[in-house]
C-alpha positions in Angstrom: 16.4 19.7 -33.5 13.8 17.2 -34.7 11.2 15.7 -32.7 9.2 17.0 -29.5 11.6 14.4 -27.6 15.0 15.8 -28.7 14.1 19.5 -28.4 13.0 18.3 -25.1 16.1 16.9 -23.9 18.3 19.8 -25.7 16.2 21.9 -23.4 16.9 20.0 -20.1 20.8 19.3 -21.3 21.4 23.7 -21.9 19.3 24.0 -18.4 21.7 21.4 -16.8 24.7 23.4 -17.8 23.4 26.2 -17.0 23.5 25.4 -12.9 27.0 23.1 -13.4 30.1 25.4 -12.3 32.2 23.2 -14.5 34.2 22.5 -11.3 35.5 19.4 -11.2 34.1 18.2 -13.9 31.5 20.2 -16.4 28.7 17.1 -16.6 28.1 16.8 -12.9 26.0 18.7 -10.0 27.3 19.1 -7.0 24.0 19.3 -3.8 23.9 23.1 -3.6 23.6 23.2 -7.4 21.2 20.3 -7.5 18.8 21.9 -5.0 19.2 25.3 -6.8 18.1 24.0 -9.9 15.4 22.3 -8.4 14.0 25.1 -6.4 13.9 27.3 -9.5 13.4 25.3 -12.3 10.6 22.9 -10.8 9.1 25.4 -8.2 5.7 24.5 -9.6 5.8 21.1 -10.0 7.4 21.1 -6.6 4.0 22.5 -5.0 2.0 20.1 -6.7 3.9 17.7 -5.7 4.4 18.9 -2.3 0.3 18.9 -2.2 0.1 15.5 -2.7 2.9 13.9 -0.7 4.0 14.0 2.9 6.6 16.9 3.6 8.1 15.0 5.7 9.5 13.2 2.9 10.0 15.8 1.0 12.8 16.7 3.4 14.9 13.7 3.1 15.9 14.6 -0.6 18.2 17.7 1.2 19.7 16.1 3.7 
């Protein structure tokens, strides 16, 4: 890799795959995978974030 940008987006590509089950197709997330990756990939920025906005609306992104 080259630049700070492209090792970044290497690094979020290899995370990506890392929660897609390849089933039925290997470059998409299905909701439970979606929410996993969130929940354990951005559990700090999520409480930030959750400190600064309404958790109400928080909640709409699950449903």
């Amino acid at each position: 890799m080259g630049n700070p940008l492209e090792t970044a987006l290497d690094t979020v590509i290899n995370v990506f795959h890392q929660y897609s089950t390849h089933k039925p197709h290997p470059d998409k997330l299905n909701n439970g995978e979606l929410k996993q990756l969130i929940e354990k990939e951005l559990a700090e920025f999520l409480k930030v974030s959750l400190m600064e906005t309404d958790s109400a609306q928080c909640e709409v992104v699950w449903k």
